[in-house]
FIVEXGU-485678 format. One record per residue: residue number from 1; x, y, z of N, C-alpha, C in turn. Coordinates in steps of 0.02 Angstrom, whole numbers, always signed. Layout:
<nodes>
n: NUM; n_u: X; n_v: Y; n_w: Z; ca_u: X; ca_v: Y; ca_w: Z; c_u: X; c_v: Y; c_w: Z .
...
</nodes>
This chain:
<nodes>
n: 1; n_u: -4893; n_v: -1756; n_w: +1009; ca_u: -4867; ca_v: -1694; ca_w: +984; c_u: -4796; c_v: -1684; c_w: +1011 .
n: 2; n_u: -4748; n_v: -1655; n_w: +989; ca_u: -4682; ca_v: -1628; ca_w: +999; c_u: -4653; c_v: -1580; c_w: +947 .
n: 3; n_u: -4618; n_v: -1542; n_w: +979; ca_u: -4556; ca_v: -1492; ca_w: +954; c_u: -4496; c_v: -1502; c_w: +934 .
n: 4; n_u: -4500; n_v: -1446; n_w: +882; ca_u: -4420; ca_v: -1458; ca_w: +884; c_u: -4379; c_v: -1392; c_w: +876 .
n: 5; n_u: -4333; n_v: -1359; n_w: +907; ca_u: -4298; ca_v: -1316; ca_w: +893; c_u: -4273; c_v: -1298; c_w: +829 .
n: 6; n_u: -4277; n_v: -1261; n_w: +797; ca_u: -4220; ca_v: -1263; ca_w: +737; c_u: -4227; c_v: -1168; c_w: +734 .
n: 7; n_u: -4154; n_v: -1129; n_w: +712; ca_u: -4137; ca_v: -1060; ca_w: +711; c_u: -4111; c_v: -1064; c_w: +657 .
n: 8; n_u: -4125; n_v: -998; n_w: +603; ca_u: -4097; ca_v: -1006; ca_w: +541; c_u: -4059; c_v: -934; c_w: +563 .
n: 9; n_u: -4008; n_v: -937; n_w: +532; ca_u: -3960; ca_v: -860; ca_w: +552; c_u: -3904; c_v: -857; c_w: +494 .
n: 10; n_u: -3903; n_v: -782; n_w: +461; ca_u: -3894; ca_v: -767; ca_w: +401; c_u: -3825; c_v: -729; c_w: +399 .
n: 11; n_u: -3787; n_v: -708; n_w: +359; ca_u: -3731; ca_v: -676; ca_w: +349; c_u: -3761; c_v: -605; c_w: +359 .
n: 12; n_u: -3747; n_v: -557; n_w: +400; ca_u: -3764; ca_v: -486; ca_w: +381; c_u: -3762; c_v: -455; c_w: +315 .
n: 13; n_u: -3703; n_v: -450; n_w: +289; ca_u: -3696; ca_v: -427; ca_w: +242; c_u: -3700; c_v: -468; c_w: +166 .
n: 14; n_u: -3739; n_v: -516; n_w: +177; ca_u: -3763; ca_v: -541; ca_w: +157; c_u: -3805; c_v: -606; c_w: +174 .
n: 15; n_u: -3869; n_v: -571; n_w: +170; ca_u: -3939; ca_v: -622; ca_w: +201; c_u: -3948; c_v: -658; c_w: +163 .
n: 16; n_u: -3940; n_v: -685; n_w: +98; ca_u: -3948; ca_v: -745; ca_w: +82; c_u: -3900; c_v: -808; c_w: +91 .
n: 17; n_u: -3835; n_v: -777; n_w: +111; ca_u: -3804; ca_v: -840; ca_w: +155; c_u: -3829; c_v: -881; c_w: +224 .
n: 18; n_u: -3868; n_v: -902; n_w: +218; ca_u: -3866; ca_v: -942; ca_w: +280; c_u: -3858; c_v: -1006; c_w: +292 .
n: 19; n_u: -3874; n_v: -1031; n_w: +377; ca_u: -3865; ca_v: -1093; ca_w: +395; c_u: -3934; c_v: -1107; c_w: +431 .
n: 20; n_u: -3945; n_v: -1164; n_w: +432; ca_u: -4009; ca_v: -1199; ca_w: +467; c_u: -3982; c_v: -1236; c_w: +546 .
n: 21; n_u: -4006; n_v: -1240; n_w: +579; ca_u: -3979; ca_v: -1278; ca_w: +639; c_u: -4044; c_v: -1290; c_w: +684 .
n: 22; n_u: -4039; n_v: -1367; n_w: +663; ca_u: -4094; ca_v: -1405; ca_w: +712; c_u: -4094; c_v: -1452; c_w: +743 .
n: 23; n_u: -4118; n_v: -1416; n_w: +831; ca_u: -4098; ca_v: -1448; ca_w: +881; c_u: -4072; c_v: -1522; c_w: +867 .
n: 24; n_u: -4027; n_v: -1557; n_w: +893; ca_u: -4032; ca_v: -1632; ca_w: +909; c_u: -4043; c_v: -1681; c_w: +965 .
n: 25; n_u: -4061; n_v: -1628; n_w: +1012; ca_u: -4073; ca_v: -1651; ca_w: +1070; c_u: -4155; c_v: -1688; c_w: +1096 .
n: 26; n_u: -4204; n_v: -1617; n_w: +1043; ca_u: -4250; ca_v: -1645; ca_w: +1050; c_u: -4291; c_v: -1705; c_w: +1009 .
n: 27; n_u: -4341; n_v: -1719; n_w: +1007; ca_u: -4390; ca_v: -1651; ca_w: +1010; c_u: -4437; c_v: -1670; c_w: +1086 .
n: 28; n_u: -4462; n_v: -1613; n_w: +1098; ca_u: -4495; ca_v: -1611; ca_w: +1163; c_u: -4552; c_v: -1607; c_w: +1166 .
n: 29; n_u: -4594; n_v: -1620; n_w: +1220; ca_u: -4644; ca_v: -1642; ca_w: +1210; c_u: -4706; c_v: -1581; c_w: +1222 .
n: 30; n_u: -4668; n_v: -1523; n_w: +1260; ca_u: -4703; ca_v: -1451; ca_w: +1257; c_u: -4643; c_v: -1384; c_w: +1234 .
n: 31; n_u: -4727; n_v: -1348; n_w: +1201; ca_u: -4674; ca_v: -1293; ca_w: +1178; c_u: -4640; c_v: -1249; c_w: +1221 .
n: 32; n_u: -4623; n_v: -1265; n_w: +1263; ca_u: -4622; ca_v: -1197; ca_w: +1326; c_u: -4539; c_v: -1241; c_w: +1326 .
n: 33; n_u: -4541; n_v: -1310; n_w: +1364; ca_u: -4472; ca_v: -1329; ca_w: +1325; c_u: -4425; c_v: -1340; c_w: +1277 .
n: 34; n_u: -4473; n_v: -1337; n_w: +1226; ca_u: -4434; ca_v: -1302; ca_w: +1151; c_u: -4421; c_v: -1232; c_w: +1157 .
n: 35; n_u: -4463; n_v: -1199; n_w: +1173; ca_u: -4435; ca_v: -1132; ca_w: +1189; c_u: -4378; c_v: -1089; c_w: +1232 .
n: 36; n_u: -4369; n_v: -1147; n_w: +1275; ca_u: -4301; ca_v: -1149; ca_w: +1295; c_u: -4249; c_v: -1153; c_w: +1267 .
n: 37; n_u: -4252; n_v: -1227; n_w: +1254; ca_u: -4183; ca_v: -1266; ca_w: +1222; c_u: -4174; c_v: -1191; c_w: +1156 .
n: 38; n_u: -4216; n_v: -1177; n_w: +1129; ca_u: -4196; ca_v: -1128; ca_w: +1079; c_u: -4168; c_v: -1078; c_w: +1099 .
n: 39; n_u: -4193; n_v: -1029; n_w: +1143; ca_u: -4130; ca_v: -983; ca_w: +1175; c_u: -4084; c_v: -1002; c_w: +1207 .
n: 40; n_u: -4058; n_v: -1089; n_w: +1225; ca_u: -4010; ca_v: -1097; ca_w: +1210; c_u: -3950; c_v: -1097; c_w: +1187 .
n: 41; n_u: -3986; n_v: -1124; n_w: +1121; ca_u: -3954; ca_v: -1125; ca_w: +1048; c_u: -3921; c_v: -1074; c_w: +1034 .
n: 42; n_u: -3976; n_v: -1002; n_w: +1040; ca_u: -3946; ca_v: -946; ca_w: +1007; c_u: -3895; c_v: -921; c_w: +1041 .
n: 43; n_u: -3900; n_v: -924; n_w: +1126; ca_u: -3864; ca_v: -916; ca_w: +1166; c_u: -3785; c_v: -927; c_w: +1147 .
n: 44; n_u: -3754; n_v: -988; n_w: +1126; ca_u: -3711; ca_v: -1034; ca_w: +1121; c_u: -3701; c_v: -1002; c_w: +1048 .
n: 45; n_u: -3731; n_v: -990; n_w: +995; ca_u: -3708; ca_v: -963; ca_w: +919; c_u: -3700; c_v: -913; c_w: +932 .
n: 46; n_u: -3741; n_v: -865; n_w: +980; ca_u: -3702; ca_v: -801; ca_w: +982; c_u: -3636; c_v: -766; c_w: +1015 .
n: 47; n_u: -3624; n_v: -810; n_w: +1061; ca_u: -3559; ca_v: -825; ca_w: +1095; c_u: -3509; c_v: -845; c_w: +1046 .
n: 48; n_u: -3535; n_v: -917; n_w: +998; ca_u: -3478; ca_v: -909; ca_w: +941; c_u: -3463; c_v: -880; c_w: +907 .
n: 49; n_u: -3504; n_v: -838; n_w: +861; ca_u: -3476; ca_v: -787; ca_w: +821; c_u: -3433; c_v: -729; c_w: +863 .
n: 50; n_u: -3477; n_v: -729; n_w: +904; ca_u: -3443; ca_v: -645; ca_w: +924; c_u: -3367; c_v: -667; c_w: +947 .
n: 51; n_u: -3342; n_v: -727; n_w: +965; ca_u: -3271; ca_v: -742; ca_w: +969; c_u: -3266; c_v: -755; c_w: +895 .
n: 52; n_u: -3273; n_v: -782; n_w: +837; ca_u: -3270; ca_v: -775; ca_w: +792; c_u: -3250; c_v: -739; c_w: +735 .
n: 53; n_u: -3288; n_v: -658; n_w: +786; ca_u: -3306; ca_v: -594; ca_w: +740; c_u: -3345; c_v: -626; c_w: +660 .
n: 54; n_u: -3390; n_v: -652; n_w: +672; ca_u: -3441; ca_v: -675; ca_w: +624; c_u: -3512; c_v: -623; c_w: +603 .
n: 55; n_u: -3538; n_v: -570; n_w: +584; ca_u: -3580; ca_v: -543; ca_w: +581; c_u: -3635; c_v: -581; c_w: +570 .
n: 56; n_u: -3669; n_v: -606; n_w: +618; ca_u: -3744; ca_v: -650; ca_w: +613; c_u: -3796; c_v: -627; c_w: +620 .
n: 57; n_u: -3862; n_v: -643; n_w: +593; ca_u: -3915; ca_v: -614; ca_w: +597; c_u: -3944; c_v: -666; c_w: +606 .
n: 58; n_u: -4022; n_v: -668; n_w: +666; ca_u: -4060; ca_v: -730; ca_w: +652; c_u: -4128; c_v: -711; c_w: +609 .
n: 59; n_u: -4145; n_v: -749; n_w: +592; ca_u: -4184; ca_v: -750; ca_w: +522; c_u: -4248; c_v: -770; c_w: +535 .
n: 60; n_u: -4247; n_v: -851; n_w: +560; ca_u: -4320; ca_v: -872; ca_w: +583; c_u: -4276; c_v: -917; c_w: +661 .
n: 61; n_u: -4331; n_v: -922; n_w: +702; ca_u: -4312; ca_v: -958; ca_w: +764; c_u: -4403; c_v: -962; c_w: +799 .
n: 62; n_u: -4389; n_v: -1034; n_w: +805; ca_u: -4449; ca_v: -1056; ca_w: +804; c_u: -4440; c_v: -1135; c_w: +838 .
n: 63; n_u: -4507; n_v: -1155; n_w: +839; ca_u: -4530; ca_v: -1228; ca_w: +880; c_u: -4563; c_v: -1257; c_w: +827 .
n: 64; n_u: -4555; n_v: -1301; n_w: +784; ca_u: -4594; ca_v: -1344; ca_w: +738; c_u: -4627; c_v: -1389; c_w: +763 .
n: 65; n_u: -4682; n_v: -1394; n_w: +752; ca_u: -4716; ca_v: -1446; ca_w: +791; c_u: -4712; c_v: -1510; c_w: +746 .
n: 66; n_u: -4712; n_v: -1557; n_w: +769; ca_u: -4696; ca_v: -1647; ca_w: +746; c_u: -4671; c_v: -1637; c_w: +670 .
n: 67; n_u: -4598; n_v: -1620; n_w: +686; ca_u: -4526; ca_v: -1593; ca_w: +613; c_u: -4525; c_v: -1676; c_w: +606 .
n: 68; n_u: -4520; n_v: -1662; n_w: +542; ca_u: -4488; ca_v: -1748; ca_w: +510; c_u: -4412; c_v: -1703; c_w: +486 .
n: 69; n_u: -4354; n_v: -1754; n_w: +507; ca_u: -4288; ca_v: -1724; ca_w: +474; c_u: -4306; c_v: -1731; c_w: +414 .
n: 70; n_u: -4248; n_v: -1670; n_w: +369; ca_u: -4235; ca_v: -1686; ca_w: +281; c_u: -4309; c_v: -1641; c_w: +275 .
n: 71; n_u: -4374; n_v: -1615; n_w: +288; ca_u: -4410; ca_v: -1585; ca_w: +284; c_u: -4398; c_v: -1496; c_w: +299 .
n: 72; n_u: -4391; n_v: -1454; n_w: +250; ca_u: -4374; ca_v: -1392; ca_w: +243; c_u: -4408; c_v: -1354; c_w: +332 .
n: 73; n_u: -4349; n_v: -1315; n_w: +359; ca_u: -4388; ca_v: -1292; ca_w: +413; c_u: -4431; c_v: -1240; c_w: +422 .
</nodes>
């Protein structure tokens, strides 16, 4: 079994713009360390926009358990 990070985060003012972003570091072998590396993630995107001035929303943020890439998250 393993995880994988991936955060989907949307345009405010408009939520059907979004982006997908999944981890590349992992995947790990418990969810408690996927659950990390993911507030990570958001950590680090939310830092970018807001230098950015990007209005982001997150959408889904989650741990997939055994993700095949190219498979919808």
């Amino acid at each position: 079994m393993s995880f994988t990070a991936i955060v989907v985060a949307c345009h405010i003012m408009n939520p059907n713009n979004c982006l997908t972003f999944v981890d590349n570091r992992g995947p790990y072998e418990t969810a408690a360390r996927c659950e990390t590396r993911m507030q990570e993630m958001i950590m680090d995107l939310s830092t970018f926009w807001a230098k950015e001035r990007l209005p982001m929303g997150y959408k889904v943020m989650e741990c997939v358990e055994d993700y095949k890439e190219g498979t919808p998250a």
